[in-house]
Each structure stands twice: as C-alpha cells, then as structure tokens.
N, C-alpha and C positions, 0 to 999 in steps of 0.2 A: 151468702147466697143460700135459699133453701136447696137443702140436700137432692128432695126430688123434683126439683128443675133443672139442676146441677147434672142430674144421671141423664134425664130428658134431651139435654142440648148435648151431651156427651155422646150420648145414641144416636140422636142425629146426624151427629157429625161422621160417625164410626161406622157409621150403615149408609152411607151419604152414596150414590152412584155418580161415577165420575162422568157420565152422559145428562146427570140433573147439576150437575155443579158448574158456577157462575161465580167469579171473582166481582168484590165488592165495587160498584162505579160502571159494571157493563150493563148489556141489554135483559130484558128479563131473561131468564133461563129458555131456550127449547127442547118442550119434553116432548117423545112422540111414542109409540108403541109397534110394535114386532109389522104386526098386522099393515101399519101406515107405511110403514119402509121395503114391506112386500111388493103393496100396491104401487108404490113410486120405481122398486127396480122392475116390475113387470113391465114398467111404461114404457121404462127407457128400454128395457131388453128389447120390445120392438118396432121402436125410435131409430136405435143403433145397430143392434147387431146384423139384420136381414140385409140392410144397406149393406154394412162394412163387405159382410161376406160376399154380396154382387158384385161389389169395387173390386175387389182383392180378386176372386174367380175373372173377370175382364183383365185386371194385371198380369195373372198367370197365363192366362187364355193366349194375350198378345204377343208374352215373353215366349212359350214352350212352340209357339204355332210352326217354328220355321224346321222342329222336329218331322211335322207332320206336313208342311210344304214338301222338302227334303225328296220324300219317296214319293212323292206327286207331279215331277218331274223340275221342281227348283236346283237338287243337285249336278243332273245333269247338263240343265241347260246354260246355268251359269258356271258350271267347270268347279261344282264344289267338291267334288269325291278326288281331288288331286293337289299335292301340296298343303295339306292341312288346310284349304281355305275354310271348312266347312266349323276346323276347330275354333281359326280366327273370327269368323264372325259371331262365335257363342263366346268367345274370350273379351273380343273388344266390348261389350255389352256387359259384362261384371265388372274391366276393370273401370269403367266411366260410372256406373252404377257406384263402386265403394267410393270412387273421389266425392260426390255428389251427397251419399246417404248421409251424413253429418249437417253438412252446410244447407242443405233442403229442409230440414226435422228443427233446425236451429229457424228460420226461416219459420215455419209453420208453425211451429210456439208464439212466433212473434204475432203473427198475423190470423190466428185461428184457423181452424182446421177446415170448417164450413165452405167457404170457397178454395181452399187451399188444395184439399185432394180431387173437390170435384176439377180443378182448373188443370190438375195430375194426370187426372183421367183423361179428360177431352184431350191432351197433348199426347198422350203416347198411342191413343185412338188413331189420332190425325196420322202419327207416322208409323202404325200399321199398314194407312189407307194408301200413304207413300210407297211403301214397300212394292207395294202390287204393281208397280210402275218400272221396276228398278230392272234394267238392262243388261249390268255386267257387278263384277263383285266388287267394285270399287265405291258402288251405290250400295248395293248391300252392306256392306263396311259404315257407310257413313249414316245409313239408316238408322242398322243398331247400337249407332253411337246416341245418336240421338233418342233413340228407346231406354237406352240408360239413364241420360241425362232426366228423362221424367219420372222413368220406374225408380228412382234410386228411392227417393223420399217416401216411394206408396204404401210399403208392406210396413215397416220402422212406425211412419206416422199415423196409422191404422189403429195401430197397436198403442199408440201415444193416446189417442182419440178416445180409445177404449178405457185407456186406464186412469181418464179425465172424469168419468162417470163410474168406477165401478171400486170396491176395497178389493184388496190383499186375495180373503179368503173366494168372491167372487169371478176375478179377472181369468183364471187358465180355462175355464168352461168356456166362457165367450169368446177368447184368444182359440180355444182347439177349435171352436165352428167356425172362425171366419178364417183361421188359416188351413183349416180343412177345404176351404173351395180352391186348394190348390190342384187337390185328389179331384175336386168334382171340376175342374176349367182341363185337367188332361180328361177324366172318362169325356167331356162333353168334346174338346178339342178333336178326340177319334172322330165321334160320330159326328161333327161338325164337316170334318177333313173330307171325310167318306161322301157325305151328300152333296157341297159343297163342289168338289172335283169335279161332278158329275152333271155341271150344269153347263150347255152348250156354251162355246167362247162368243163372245159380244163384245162393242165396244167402237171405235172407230177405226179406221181400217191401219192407222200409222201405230195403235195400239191398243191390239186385242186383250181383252181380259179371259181368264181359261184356266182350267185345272186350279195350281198352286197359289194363281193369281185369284183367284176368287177367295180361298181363304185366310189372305192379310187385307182383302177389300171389304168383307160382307162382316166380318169381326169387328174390323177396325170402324165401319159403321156406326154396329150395335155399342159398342165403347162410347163412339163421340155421343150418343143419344143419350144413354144413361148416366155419361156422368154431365150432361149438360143438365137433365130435371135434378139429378141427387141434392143441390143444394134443397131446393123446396122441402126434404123431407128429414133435413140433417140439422141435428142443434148444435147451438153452439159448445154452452158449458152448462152443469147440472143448475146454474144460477139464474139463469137466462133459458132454458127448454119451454118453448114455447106451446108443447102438449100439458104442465103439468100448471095448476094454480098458484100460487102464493106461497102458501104455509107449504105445500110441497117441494115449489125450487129451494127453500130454506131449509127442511129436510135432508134433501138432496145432496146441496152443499156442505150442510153442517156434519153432516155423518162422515166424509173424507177427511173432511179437516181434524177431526174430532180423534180419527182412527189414525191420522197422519202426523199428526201435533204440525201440522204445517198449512199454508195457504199453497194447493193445488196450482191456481192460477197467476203463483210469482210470476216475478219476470229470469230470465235465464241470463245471468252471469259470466264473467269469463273464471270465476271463483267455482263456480258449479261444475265449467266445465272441466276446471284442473282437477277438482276434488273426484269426479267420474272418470277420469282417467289416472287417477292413483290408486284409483277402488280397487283392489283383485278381484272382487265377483262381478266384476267390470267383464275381466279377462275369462276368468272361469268360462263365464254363459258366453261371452264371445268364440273362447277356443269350442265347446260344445255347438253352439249353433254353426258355427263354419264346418263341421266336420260333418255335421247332419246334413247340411244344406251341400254338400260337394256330391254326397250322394241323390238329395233330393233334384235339386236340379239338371244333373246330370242324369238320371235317371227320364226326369221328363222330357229333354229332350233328345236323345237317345232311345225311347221304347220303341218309337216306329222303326227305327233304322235296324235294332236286336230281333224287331217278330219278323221282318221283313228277310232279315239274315236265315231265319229259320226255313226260309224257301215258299212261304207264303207270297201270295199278294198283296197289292199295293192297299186294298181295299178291305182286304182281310185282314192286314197288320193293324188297320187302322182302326177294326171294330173289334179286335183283339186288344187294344190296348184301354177299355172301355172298362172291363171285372176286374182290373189290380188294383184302380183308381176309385172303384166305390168300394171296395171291401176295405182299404186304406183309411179312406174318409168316414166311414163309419169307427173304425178302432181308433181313428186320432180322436174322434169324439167322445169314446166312452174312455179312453184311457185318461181325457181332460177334466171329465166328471168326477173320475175315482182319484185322479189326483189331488181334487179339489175338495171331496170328504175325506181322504187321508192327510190331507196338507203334506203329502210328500211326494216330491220333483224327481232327483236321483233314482229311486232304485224302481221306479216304472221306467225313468229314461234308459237307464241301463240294462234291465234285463228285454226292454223289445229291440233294443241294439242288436243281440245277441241273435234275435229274428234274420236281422237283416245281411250279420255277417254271415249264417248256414244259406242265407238264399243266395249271395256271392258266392260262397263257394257251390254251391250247386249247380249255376249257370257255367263257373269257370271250368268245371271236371268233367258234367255230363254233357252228352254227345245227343240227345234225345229230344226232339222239338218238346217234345210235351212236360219233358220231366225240367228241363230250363224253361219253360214257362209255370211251371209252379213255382220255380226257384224266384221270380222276379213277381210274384204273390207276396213271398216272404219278404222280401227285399219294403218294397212300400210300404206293408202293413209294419215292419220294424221301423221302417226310417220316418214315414211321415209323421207320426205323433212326437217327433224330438223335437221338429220345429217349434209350435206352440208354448213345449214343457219350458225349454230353453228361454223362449224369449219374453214368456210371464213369470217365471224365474227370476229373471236379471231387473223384471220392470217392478216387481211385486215384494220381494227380498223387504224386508226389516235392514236388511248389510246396508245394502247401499244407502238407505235412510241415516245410519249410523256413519258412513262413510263420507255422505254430500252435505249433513247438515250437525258437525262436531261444536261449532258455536251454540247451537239452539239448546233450551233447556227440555231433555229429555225426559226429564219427569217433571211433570209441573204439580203431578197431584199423588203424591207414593200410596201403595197398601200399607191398610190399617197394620198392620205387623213392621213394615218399616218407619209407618210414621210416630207410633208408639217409642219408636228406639231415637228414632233423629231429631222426633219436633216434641218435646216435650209441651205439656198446654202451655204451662207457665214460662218458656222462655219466648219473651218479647224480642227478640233477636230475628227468629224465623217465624214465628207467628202475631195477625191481628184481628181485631175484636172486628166483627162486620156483624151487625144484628143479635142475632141468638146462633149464628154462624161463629167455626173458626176455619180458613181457611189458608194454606203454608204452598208458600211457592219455595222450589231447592231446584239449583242447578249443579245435577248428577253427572259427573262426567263420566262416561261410558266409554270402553274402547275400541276405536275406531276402525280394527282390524280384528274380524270374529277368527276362532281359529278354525284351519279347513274340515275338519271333522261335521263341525255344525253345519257346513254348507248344504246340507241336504233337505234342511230343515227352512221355513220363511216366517 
C-alpha cells in the first residue's frame, strides 16, 4: 500500500469523532452541528418544560392546600386539632402515595406519558373538587386516600418525561424549574387561600360551599381544565415531536442514544427492575430525597398553621406564607444552573442543607414572631433545592447506567490511546476492513459498583 494513503486512512481513523462514526452495514452516518442541537433543545425546552412546571405546581397546589384549608376553618369544623386526626390525614396520603409511586411510573413507561399524566392530573383535580363536599373526617380520610392514589405517579413521572428528552449534562436545570413550582403552587396557595375564603358561601341549601370549601373546589377546577387541554401541547418521545421536522426528530433521538449507548425507549423488564434495586445510588438519592422531602413537605403543609401560631391572622398567615416560597423558588433555580455548569450534586446539596438546619434551630430556640419567621426563609431556601438535586442525581448518574445495563457493551468505540494499546491495526481478531475505514467493537467490562467517594460526581 502507498505510504501516504496508509498515513491518510490511519488519520482518518485516529481523528475519527465518535458522533460521525457508523459501523459497516448501517444507515448513513447522522452529522449535525452545535448550532442544530441548540435549536432542537430550545424547542423542546418550550414544548416541555412550562407544561411540566403547570402540572407539577396544580399537583403541589392540590396536595399542600389542606395546610391552608386547616386555619380557614377545616380544623375546626371537622374536629382536626384533636387526636392527631389532622396528622392522619397528611400521613394516610404519603403512605398510599409510596405503595402506588412504582407500580404508576411502571405503568406510564408502558403506555406513554402524553395521556398518562394528563389523565393524573384531571383525577386528583376531580378529588380535590370532592373534598369540598366532605362532612366529617372519615371522608376526609378517604379523600386523601384517593389523592394519593393519583399523586403517587405525578412528580416521579414528570421527571421520567423529562429525562425522555433531555442528556446527563442538561436534565437538573429543567428538573430545578419544574420542581421549583412546588415553592411557586405554596406562595400561590397563600394568596389563593386568602381570596378565595373570602368569597360569599353559595351553593344549594343542603350543601353550602364557603371559606375552606371554596379552596379544594375552585383549585380542583383549574386542575381538571388544565390537565384536560395539556395532552394537545405535550409530546410524546423526541422521535415522534410533533413541533420539530424530520432531520430534527432524528437529531433529537440520536443524541440520547448516542450519549446513552442505549435505546431511551426500551421496554421495562422485571431484569431492570431487580438491577435498580441492587443499585446503591439507587439508595443513596432515595435516602437523600426522603430526608429532603420530610422537611419539604412538611414544611408546606404546616406554614399556615406555624405563622398562624405566631398570633397572626387567618388571612395574614396566609399572605405571609407567600416571600419564603418565592425566594426558595428562585435559589432552587439558580442552585440547578450552577449545578449543571459545575457538574456537581453533593456539595451544593450539602452545604444549603446546612441553611435549613440554622433555620430549624432558629424557629426551635427563638421566642420572636419575627426572628422565627426569618428562621423559616432559611429553612426553604435550604431545603427546596435538594428536591430537584436529588432526583436528577439518581435519574442522570453514569452509576446507574453502569448498574442497569452490565450486559451491554460499554465501549463500543475506545480513545485513540486505548485503542492504540488493545486493537492493534493488524489483528484480525478485534478488527475489519469496512472501505478506507477500520472500525473495532470491545466489550469492556466495567464495575458495576462505583466506589462512594465518586458519588458526588455524574
């Protein structure tokens, strides 16, 4: 062979980018440019994300609202301030929530997400609109049983939804804005609570609607509306987006796959599911989000009842609980930005932790309306940004790729420095001749279990 064709196709091959490379027998190559894959994620950013966030703010909206019923005269009337019932009915609502969250997410893999969350939606709307009805605490009980039973799948499959469309380095920016409308469904929930209450009672004479009752009717409304139109604006899969042309739904798809070494859109396994529950950063982001979330949650539905403690009014608690929730919302968003140019999880989740425990102890020692209401500033603005970190974390992780998929061949195409050492040109073993091409498939086995140290890293 001449020497310098020889150097030629050895260039080639040695400078070769593994986003232009195409094993011998497939489709032609898809090349695209920086610029093209901008314009495609702009699309979808607002395809996807504005929806999700409206979803997820009506989810919170529906779940926190019986905080902000509570001191609008719900506790007293149904005898909640006596016997824990007030804790029962916030308890039975997560524990029917965790049975459901799996089996719901398995379920909407199967069936697509497009009608799947809007159908979430319009159902836990409905038995908001129920609630408004509910006579004694035995109905309140069975309400938010049933509020669980739909919320379970909502927040989980959002974030599934999300991360159908989007890489690694992408996903916690759009994961902190749409789980920041948790902060924006409580500030609106105050100021919901406060106008709301204030609307004369109506209704028919055997069941007046009023105060408390007006806001799980006029909510749960707006709920069943909006997730009734969201299919019309929601896509399916980056394959199938019905805003984008051709060469860009194949863009679209081919850059996940490409970044994933996998197809996005398998089907789900009972092999997947055992391999995700042997994961440890299975567990990790599990124990982290459950610990975030005992304060998130609790927090949201407990603010009215802590400002209201403070000797305020019903109405003043409620438009006080308005600045913790946007000041929150705004730092889950920027702490989701900077996590997403530093590519690291950990050590922003842990030092605004650190927020939230000095605003616990500030509300637990001072005596001072005012100075426990800065404490419960600190408290949010530490805790709500754990949600998002946590749960694009666990979805976005390299581990768990490493964890769910030990069969798959993990490098299908090594760096020039490794390939140098392993594929020599000349052995016919792991290399073959494909044009003026050489291309080397190697199945590297990787270990399955990263050690905890690197956890902080994706």
């Amino acid at each position: 062979m001449d020497p310098e064709k020889h150097a030629a196709q050895q260039h080639e091959f040695e400078g070769e980018s593994p986003k232009n490379f195409s094993p011998e027998g497939s489709e032609p190559e898809l090349v695209w440019t920086e610029e093209e894959e901008t314009i495609i994620r702009r699309k979808i950013d607002w395809h996807t994300v504005p929806l999700v966030t409206v979803l997820y703010m009506l989810t919170f909206l529906d779940r926190i609202n019986i905080g902000n019923a509570r001191i609008q005269g719900l506790g007293d009337e149904l005898k909640l301030n006596e016997n824990y019932r007030f804790n029962w009915a916030l308890s039975i609502f997560y524990i029917v929530y965790l049975l459901v969250e799996v089996p719901s997410n398995m379920i909407l893999k199967k069936v697509g997400a497009r009608f799947f969350l809007p159908l979430l939606v319009c159902a836990f709307g409905l038995v908001s609109i129920f609630t408004a009805f509910v006579t004694n605490f035995e109905g309140l009980m069975a309400a938010r049983a049933f509020l669980g039973v739909f919320e379970g799948g909502a927040m989980p499959g959002m974030a599934f939804f999300l991360s159908c469309f989007y890489k690694r380095n992408e996903l916690l920016f759009r994961i902190g804005i749409y789980v920041s409308a948790a902060s924006i469904a409580g500030a609106f929930g105050g100021l919901l609570a406060a106008g709301l209450a204030q609307i004369p009672a109506w209704g028919i004479a055997s069941m007046r609607i009023y105060t408390w009752r007006n806001i799980f009717f006029f909510e749960g409304i707006v709920t069943v509306i909006v997730g009734g139109l969201a299919p019309i604006w929601m896509p399916t899969t980056p394959a199938t987006a019905y805003f984008l042309n051709d060469r860009q739904r194949r863009i679209a798809a081919e850059r996940l796959i490409r970044e994933s070494r996998s197809n996005p859109d398998g089907a789900v396994t009972w092999k997947h599911v055992k391999r995700g529950i042997t994961c440890i950063h299975t567990y990790t982001c599990a124990l982290g989000f459950f610990l975030i979330n005992i304060t998130v949650q609790g927090l949201s539905v407990f603010m009215p009842t802590i400002l209201a403690a403070n000797g305020w009014t019903a109405t003043k608690a409620q438009l006080y609980s308005v600045p913790p929730y946007v000041c929150a919302c705004v730092v889950a968003i920027a702490v989701a930005y900077a996590s997403d140019k530093t590519k690291q999880r950990g050590l922003w989740l842990a030092g605004f932790s650190l927020l939230a425990i000095a605003g616990f102890g500030i509300m637990r020692w001072s005596e001072d309306a005012n100075v426990r209401y800065a404490g419960i500033f600190l408290v949010t603005i530490g805790a709500f940004p754990g949600g998002p970190g946590f749960l694009s974390w666990a979805i976005n992780s390299e581990f768990p790729l490493l964890c769910t998929q030990p069969d798959r061949p993990l490098l299908t195409r090594p760096p020039t420095r490794l390939r140098r050492s392993l594929c020599p040109r000349r052995d016919k073993r792991l290399g073959r001749q494909s044009g003026n091409r050489r291309w080397y498939r190697l199945n590297v086995r990787l270990p399955s279990r990263p050690p905890l140290p690197l956890l902080n890293r994706y």
